[in-house]
C-alpha beads as a LAMMPS data file, in Angstrom:
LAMMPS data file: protein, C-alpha beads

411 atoms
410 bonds

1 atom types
1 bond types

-500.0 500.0 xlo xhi
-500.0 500.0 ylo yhi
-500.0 500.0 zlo zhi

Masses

1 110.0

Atoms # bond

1 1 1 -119.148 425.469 88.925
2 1 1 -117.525 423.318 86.452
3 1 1 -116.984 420.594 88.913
4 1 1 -119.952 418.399 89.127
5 1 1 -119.340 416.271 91.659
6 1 1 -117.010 416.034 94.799
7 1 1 -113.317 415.495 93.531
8 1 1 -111.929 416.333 96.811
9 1 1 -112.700 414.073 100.362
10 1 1 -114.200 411.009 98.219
11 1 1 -113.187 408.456 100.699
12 1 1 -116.919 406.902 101.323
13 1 1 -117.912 406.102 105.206
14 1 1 -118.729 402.653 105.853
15 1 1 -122.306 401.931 106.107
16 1 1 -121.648 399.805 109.527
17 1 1 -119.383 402.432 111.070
18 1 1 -120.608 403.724 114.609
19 1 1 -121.736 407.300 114.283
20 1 1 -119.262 408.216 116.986
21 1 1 -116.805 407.303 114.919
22 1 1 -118.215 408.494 111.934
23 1 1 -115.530 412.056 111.178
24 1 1 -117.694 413.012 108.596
25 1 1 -120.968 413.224 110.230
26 1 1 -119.655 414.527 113.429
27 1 1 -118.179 417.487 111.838
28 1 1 -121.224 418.200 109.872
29 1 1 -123.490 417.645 113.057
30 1 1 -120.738 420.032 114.838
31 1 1 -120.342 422.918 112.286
32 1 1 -124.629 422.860 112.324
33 1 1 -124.294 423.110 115.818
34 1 1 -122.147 426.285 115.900
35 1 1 -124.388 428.002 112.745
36 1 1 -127.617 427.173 113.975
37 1 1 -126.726 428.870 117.556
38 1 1 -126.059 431.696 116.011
39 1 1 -128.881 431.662 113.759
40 1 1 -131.561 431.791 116.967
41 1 1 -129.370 434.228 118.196
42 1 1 -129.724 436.168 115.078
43 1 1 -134.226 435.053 115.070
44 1 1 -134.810 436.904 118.412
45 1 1 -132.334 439.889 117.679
46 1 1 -134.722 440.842 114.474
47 1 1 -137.474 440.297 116.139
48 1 1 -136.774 441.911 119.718
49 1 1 -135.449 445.146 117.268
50 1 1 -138.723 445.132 115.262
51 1 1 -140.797 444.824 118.591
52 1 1 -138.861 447.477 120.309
53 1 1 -138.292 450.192 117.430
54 1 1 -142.299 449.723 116.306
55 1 1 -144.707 447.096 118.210
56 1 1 -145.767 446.064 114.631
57 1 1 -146.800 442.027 114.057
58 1 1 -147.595 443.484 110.507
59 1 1 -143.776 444.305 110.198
60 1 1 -142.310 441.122 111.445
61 1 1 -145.071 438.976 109.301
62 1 1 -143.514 441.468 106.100
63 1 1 -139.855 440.053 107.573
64 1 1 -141.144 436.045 107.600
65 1 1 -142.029 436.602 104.549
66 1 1 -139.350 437.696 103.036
67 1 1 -137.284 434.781 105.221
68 1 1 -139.895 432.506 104.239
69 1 1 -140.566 433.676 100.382
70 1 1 -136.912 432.677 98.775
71 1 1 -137.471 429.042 99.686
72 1 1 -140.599 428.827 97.760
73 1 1 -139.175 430.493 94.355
74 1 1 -136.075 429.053 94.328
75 1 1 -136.318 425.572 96.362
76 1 1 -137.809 423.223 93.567
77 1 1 -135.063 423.882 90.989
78 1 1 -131.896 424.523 93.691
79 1 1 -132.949 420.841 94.177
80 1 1 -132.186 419.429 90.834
81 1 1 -128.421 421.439 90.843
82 1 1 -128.223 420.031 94.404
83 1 1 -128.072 416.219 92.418
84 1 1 -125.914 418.037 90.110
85 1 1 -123.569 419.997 91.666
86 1 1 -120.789 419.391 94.665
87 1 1 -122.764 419.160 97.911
88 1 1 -119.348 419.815 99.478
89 1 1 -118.958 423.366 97.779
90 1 1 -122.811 423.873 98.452
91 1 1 -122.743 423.625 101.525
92 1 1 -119.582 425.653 102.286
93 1 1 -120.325 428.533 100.077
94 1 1 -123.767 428.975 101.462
95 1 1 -121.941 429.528 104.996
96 1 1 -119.567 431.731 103.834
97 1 1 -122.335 433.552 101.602
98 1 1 -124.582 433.859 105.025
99 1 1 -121.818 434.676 107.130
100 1 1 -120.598 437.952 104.862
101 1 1 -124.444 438.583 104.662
102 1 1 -124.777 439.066 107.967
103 1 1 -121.965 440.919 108.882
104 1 1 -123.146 443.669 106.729
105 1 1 -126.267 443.326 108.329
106 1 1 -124.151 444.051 112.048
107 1 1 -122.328 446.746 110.595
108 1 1 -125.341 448.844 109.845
109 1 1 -127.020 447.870 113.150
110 1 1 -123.693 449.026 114.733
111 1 1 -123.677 452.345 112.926
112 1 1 -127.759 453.107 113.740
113 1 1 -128.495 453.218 109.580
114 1 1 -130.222 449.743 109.589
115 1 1 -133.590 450.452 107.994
116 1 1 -136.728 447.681 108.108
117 1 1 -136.591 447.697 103.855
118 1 1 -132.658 446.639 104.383
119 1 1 -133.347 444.510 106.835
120 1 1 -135.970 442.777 104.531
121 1 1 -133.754 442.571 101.572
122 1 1 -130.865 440.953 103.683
123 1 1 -133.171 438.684 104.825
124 1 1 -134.386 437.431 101.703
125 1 1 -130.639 437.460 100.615
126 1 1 -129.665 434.885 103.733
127 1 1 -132.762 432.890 103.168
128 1 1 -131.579 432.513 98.996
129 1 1 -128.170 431.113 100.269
130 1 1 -130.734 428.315 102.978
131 1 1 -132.602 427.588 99.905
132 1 1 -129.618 425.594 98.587
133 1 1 -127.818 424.564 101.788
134 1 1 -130.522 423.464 103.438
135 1 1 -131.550 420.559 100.728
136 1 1 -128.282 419.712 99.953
137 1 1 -127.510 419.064 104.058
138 1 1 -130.866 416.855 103.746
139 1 1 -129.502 414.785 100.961
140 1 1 -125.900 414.656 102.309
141 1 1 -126.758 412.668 106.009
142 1 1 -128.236 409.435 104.192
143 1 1 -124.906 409.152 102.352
144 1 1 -122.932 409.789 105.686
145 1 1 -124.700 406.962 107.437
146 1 1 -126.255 403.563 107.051
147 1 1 -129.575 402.894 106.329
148 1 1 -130.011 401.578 109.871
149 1 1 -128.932 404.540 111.713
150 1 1 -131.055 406.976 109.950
151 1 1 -133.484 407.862 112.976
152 1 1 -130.499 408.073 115.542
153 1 1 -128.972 410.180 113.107
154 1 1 -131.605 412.323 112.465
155 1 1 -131.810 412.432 116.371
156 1 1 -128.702 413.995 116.993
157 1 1 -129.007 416.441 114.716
158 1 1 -132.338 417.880 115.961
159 1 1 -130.023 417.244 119.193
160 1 1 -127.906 419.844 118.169
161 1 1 -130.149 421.894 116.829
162 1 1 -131.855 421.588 120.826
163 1 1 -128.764 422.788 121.947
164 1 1 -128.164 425.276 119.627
165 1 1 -132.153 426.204 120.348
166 1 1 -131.327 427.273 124.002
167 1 1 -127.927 428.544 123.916
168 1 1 -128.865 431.078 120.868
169 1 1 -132.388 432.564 122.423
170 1 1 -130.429 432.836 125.876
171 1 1 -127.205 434.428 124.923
172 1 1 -129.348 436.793 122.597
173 1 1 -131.918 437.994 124.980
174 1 1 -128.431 438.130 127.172
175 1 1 -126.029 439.806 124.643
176 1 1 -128.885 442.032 123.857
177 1 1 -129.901 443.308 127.240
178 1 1 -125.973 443.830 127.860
179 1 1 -124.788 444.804 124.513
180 1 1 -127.429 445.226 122.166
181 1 1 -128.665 444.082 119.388
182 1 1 -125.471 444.816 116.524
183 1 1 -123.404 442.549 118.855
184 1 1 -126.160 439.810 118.222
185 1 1 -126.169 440.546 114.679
186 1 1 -121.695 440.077 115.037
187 1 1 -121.718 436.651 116.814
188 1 1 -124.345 435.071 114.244
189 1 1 -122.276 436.302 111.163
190 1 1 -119.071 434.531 112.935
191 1 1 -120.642 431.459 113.577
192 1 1 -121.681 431.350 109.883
193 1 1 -118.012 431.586 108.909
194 1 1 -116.979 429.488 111.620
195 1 1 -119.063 426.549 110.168
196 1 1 -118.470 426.818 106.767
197 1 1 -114.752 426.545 107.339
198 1 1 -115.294 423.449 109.523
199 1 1 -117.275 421.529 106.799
200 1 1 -114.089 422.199 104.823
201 1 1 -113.175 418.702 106.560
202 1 1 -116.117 416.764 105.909
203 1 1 -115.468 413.899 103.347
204 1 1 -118.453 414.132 100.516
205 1 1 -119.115 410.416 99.520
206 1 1 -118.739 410.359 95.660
207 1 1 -121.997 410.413 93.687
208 1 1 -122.135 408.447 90.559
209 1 1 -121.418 411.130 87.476
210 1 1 -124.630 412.567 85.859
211 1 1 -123.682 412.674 81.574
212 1 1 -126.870 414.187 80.315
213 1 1 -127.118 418.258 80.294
214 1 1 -128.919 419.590 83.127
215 1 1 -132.675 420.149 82.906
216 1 1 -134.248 421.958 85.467
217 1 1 -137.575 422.199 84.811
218 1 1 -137.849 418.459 83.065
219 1 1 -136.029 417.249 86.610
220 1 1 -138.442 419.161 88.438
221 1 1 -141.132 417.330 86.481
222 1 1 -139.663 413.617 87.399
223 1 1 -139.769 414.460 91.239
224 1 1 -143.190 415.894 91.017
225 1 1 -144.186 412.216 89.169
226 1 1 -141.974 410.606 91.902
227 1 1 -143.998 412.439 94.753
228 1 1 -147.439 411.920 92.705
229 1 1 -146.716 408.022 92.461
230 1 1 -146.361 407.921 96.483
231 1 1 -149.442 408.995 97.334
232 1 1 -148.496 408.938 100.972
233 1 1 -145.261 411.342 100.367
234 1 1 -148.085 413.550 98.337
235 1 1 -150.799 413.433 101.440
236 1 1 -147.742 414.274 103.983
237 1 1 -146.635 416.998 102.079
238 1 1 -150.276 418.470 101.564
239 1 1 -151.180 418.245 105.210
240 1 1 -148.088 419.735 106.418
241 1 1 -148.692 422.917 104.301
242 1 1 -151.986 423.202 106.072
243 1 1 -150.018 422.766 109.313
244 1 1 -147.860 425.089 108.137
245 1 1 -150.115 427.860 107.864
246 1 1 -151.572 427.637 111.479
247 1 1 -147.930 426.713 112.841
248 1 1 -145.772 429.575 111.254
249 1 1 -147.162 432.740 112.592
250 1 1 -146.824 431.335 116.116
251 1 1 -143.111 433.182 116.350
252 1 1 -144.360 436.397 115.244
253 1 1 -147.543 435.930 118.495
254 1 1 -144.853 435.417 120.767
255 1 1 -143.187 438.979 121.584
256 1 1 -147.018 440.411 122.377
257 1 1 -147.223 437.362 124.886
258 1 1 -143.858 437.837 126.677
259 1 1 -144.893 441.829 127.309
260 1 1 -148.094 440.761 128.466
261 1 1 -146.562 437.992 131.116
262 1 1 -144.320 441.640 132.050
263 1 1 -141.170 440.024 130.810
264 1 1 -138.238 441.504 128.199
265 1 1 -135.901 440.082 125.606
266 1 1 -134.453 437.789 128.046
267 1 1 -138.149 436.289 129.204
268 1 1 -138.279 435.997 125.244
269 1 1 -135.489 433.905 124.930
270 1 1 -136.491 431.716 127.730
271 1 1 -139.715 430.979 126.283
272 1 1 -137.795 430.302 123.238
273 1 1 -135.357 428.179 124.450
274 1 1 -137.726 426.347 126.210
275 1 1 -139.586 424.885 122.953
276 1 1 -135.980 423.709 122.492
277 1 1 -135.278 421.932 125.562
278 1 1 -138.444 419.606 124.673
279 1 1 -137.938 419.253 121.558
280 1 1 -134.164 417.688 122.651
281 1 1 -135.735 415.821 125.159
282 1 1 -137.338 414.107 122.196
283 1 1 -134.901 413.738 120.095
284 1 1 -132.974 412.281 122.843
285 1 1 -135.459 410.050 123.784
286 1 1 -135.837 408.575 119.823
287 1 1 -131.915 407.917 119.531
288 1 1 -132.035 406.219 122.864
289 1 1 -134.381 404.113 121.911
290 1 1 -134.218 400.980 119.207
291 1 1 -135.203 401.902 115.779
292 1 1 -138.966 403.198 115.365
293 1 1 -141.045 400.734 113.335
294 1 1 -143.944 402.486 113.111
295 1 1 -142.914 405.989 112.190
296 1 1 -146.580 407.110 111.494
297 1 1 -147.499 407.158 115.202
298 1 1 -144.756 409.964 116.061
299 1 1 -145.739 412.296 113.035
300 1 1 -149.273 412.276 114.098
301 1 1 -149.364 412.285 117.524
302 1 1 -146.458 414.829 117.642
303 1 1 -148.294 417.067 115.715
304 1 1 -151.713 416.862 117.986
305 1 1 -149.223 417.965 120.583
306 1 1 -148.140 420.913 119.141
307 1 1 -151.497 421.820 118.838
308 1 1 -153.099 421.382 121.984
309 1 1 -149.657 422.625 123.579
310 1 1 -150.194 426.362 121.019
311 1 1 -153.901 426.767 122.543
312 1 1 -152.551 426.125 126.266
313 1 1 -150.023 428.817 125.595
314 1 1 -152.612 431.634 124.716
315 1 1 -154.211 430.768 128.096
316 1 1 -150.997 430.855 130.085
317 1 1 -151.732 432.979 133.391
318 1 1 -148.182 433.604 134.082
319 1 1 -144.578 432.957 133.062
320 1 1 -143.622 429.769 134.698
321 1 1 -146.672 428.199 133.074
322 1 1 -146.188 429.336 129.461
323 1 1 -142.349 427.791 130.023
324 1 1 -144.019 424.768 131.268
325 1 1 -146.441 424.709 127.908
326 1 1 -143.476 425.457 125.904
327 1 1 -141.481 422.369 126.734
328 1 1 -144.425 420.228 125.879
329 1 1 -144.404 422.489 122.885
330 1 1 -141.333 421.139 121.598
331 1 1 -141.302 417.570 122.333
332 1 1 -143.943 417.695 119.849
333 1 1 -142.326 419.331 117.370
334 1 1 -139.507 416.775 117.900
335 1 1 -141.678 413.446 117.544
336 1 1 -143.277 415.177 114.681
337 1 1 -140.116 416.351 112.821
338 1 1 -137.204 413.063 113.423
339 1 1 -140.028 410.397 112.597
340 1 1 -140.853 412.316 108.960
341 1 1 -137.424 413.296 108.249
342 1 1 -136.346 409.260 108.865
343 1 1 -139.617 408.123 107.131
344 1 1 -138.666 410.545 103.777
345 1 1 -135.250 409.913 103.757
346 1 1 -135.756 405.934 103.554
347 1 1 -138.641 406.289 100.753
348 1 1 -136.779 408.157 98.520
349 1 1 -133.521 406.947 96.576
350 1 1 -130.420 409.028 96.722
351 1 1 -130.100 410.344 93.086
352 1 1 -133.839 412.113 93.896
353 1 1 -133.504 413.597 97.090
354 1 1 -132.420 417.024 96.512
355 1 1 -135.188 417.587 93.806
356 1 1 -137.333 415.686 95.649
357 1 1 -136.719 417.674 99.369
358 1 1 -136.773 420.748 98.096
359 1 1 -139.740 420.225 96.288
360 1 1 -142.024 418.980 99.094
361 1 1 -139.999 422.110 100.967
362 1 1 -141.303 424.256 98.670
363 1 1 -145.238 422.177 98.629
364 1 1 -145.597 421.987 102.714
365 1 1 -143.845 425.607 103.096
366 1 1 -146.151 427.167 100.594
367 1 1 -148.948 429.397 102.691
368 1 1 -146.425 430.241 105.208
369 1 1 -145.972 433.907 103.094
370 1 1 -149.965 434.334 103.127
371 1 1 -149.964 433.051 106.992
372 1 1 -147.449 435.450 107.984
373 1 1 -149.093 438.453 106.087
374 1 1 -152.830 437.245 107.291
375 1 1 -151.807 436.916 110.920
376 1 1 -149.470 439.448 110.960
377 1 1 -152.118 442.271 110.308
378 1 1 -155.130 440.271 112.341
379 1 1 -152.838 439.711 115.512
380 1 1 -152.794 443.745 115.841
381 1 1 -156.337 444.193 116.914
382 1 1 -157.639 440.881 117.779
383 1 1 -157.103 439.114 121.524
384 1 1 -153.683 436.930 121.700
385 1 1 -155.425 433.974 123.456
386 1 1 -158.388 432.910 120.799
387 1 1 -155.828 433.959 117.518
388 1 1 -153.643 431.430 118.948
389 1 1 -156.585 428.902 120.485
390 1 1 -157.985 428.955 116.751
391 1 1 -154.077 428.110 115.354
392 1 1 -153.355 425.324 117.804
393 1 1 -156.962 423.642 117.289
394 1 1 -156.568 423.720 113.134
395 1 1 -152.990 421.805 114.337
396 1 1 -154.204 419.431 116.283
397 1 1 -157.226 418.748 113.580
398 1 1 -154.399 418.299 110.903
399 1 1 -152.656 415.827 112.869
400 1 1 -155.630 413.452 113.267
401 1 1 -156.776 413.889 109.396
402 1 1 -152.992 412.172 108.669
403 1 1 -154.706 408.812 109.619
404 1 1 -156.590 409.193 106.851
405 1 1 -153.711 409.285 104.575
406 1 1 -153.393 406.564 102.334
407 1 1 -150.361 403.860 102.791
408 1 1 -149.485 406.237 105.866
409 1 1 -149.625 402.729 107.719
410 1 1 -147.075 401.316 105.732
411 1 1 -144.660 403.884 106.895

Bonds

1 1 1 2
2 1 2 3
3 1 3 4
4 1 4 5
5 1 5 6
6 1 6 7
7 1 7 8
8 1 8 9
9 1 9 10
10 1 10 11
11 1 11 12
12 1 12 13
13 1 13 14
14 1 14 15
15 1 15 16
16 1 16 17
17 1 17 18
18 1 18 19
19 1 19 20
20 1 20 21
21 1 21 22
22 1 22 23
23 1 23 24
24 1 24 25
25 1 25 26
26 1 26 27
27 1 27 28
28 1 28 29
29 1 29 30
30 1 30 31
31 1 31 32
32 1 32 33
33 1 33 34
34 1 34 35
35 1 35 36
36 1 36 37
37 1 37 38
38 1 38 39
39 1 39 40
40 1 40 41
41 1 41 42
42 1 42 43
43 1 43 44
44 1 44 45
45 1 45 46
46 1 46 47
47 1 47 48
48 1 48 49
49 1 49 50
50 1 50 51
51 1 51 52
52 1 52 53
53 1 53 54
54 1 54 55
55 1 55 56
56 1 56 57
57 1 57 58
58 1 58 59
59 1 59 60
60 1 60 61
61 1 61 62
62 1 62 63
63 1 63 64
64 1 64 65
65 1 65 66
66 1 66 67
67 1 67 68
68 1 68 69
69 1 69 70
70 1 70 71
71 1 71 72
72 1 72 73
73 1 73 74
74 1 74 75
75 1 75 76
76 1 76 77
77 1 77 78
78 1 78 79
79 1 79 80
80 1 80 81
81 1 81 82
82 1 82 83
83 1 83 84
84 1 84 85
85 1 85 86
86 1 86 87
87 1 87 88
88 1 88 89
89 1 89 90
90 1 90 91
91 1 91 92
92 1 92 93
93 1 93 94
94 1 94 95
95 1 95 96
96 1 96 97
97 1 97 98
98 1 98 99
99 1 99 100
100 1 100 101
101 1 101 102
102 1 102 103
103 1 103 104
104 1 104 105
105 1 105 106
106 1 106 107
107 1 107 108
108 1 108 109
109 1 109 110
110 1 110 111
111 1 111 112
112 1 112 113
113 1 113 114
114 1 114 115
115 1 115 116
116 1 116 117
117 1 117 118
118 1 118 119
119 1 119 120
120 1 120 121
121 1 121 122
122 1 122 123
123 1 123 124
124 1 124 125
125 1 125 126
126 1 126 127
127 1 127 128
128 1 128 129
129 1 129 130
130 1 130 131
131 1 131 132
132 1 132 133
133 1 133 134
134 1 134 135
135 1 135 136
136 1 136 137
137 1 137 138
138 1 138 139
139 1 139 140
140 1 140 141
141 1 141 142
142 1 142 143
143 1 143 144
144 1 144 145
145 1 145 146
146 1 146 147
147 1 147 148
148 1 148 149
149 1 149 150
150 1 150 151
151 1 151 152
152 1 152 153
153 1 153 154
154 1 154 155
155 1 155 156
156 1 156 157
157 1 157 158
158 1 158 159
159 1 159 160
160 1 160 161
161 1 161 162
162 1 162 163
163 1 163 164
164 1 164 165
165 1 165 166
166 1 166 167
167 1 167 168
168 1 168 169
169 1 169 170
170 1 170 171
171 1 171 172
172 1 172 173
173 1 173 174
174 1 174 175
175 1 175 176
176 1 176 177
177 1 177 178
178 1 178 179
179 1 179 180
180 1 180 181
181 1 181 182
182 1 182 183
183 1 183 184
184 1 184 185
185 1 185 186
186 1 186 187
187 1 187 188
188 1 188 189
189 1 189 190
190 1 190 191
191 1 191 192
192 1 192 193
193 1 193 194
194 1 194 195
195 1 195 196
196 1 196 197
197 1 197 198
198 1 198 199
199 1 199 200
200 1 200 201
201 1 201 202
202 1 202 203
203 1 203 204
204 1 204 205
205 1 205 206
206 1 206 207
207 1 207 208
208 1 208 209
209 1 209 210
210 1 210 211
211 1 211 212
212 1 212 213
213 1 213 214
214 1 214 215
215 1 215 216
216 1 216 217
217 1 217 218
218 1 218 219
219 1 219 220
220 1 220 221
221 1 221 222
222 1 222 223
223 1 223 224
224 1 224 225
225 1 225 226
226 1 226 227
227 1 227 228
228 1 228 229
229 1 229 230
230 1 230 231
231 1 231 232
232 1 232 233
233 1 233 234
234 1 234 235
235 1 235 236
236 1 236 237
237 1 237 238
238 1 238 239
239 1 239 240
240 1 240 241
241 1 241 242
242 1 242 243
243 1 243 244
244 1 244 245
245 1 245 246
246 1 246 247
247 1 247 248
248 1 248 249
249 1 249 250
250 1 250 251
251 1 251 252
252 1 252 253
253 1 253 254
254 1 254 255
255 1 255 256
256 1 256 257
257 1 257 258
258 1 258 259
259 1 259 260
260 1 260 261
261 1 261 262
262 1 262 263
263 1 263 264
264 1 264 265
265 1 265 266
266 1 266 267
267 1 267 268
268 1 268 269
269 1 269 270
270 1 270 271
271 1 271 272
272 1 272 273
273 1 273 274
274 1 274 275
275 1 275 276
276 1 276 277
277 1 277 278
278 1 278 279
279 1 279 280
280 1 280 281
281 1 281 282
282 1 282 283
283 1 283 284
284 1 284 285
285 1 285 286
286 1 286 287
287 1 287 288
288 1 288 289
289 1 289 290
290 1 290 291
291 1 291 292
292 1 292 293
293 1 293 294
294 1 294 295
295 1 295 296
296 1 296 297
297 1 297 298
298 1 298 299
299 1 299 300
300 1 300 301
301 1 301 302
302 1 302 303
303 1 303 304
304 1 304 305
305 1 305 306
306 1 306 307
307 1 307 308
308 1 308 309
309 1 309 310
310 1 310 311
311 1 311 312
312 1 312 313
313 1 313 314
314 1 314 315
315 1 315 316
316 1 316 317
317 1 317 318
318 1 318 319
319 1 319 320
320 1 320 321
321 1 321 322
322 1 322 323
323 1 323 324
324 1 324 325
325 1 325 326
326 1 326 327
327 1 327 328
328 1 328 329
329 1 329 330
330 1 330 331
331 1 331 332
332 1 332 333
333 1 333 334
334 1 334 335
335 1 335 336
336 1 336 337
337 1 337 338
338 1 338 339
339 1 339 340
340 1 340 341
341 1 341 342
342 1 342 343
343 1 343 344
344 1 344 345
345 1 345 346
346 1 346 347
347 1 347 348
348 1 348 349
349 1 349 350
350 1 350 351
351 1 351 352
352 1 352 353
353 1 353 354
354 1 354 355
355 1 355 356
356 1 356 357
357 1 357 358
358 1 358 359
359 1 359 360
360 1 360 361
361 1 361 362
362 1 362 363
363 1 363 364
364 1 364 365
365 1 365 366
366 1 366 367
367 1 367 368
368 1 368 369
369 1 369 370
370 1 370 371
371 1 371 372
372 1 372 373
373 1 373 374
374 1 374 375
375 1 375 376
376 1 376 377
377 1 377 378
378 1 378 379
379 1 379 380
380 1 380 381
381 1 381 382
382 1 382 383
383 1 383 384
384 1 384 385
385 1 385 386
386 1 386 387
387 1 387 388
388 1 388 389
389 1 389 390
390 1 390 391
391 1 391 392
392 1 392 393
393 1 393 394
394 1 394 395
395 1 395 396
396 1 396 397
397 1 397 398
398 1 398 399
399 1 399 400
400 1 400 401
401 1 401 402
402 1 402 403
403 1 403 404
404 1 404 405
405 1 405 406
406 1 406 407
407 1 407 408
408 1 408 409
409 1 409 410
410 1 410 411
């Protein structure tokens, strides 16, 4: 790129500005909408294939990985190009990039030559493109809104994420039970295209000009000072990757519940989209609501919730009660999620966030790889209901040992 900076859409929106007013954000929040439905469209078609064409958790945890891997290697220094570059062409060319990606990934589906080492590598290939788009997104709302509307507008986009979260596990387990699973693979590459072409729109506030030569690695090094001066963004990040590893593999448990509760692809979606409909419920209870003070109380007590709500689920006797657990499931993950996301965003100054984001990405997100490979292979011969009772206790644990966080008060 030999653009650095946005020299297109520079007009800046007003700090005071309503959010439903607000063009830029609401095309954003809009064009996230349309990808992300796709996306969980796209989550249960891999896994409902893998499940169907081999009954392996050891295959799906090799998939995760390789979804979960490309963040890890490349997040830290696509951060310090994300301060660098144009968010603007970051963000669209990582659509467009996942879109085509995706697509091929449908054609070969569609022509029965899709292989599980293909599927891998295209994985890894879509989840390269996130590693950039998804810190440069991050960095890009706090510039789109005032300081003062940072939880609401954090709200509304895990709201459309929510609704994104039931329409894509729905229409997938639908699409696939009517279609199959190369038509789920078609709609998620379109919706990928779809929303990079909206966020051709979205006005990219100018960024004051960076004259020094990029440095990677010595950029790298500032945010890791940055993070190591606030001890409480440092104890955050280091209990979340411990939350991390019990919390990943969940997805991957999943499909061996459904066929034990005698359901199909469509009782899979369900399930899915139910973790979704709490975790809106959430979100739409925070944006209601004035501005939380004490942001603390939502990250931890959101996060015992998951956990108790993950060993409920393992004892589910039948369908209607695992949806039941898996609303409670995600209005957990929502308190959890908004209240850090508002609390990061107002600790750390602009010109830092992308290294800064993708680095504590790359901190909290690192045993999810191990967790993935370690549960993966376990989950084959052990019982679903205590692999799941010991994840959802080790959550739970986690969420109580953030109290003894330093500063996390002060939040």
């Amino acid at each position: 790129m030999t653009e650095r900076f946005d020299c297109a859409h520079r007009e800046a929106t007003p700090a005071a500005q309503p959010l439903g007013r607000n063009r830029s954000f609401l095309l954003l929040w809009a064009g996230r909408t349309v990808s992300l439905t796709g996306d969980r469209l796209h989550l249960i078609a891999i896994i409902w294939w893998l499940q169907q064409g081999f009954g392996s958790t050891a295959l799906m945890g090799l998939v995760m990985i390789c979804f979960t891997l490309p963040p890890l290697v490349l997040g830290p220094l696509a951060g310090t190009y994300v301060d660098r570059w144009s968010r603007r062409r970051i963000v669209i060319g990582a659509d467009l990039v996942r879109g085509v990606i995706v697509l091929l990934l449908a054609g070969l589906a569609w022509t029965g030559a899709l292989q599980v080492w293909q599927l891998a590598l295209l994985t890894l290939l879509h989840a390269s493109a996130s590693a950039f788009f998804n810190p440069a997104v991050a960095a890009t709302i706090p510039n789109l809104v005032g300081p003062d509307q940072l939880t609401r507008a954090n709200s509304l986009t895990q709201i459309s994420e929510t609704g994104s979260g039931v329409a894509g596990p729905a229409l997938g387990g639908l699409i696939i039970a009517l279609w199959g699973v190369p038509v789920a693979f078609l709609v998620n590459g379109l919706s990928f295209l779809l929303s990079g072409l909206w966020a051709v729109g979205i006005s990219f506030p100018r960024r004051p000009a960076l004259t020094e030569p990029s440095r990677p690695l010595a950029e790298l090094r500032e945010a890791m000072a940055f993070v190591n001066s606030r001890r409480v963004l440092l104890g955050l990040c280091l209990v979340a990757a411990m939350l991390n590893f019990f919390a990943a593999p969940v997805i991957i448990l999943l499909p061996r519940l459904v066929q034990r509760l005698g359901q199909n692809a469509a009782g899979f979606g369900l399930l899915d989209a139910a973790v979704t409909v709490g975790l809106g419920a959430s979100a739409l209870a925070l944006a209601a609501l004035p501005e939380v003070r004490r942001r603390y109380l939502p990250i931890i007590w959101g996060t015992v919730l998951v956990g108790l709500a993950v060993v409920a689920l393992g004892m589910a006797p039948h369908f209607a009660a695992a949806l039941v657990v898996c609303l409670f499931l995600g209005a957990g993950i929502g308190l959890g999620s908004i209240a850090e996301m508002a609390a990061l965003q107002a600790i750390v100054p602009d010109e830092k966030r992308g290294r800064v984001f993708a680095l504590l990405e790359t901190v909290s997100t690192a045993l999810r790889p191990l967790s993935f490979g370690i549960v993966g292979l376990a989950a084959q011969d052990l019982p679903l209901a205590p692999v799941l009772a010991i994840c959802g206790l080790a959550i739970a644990a986690g969420g109580l040992s953030l109290y003894q966080v330093r500063g996390i008060r002060e939040i």
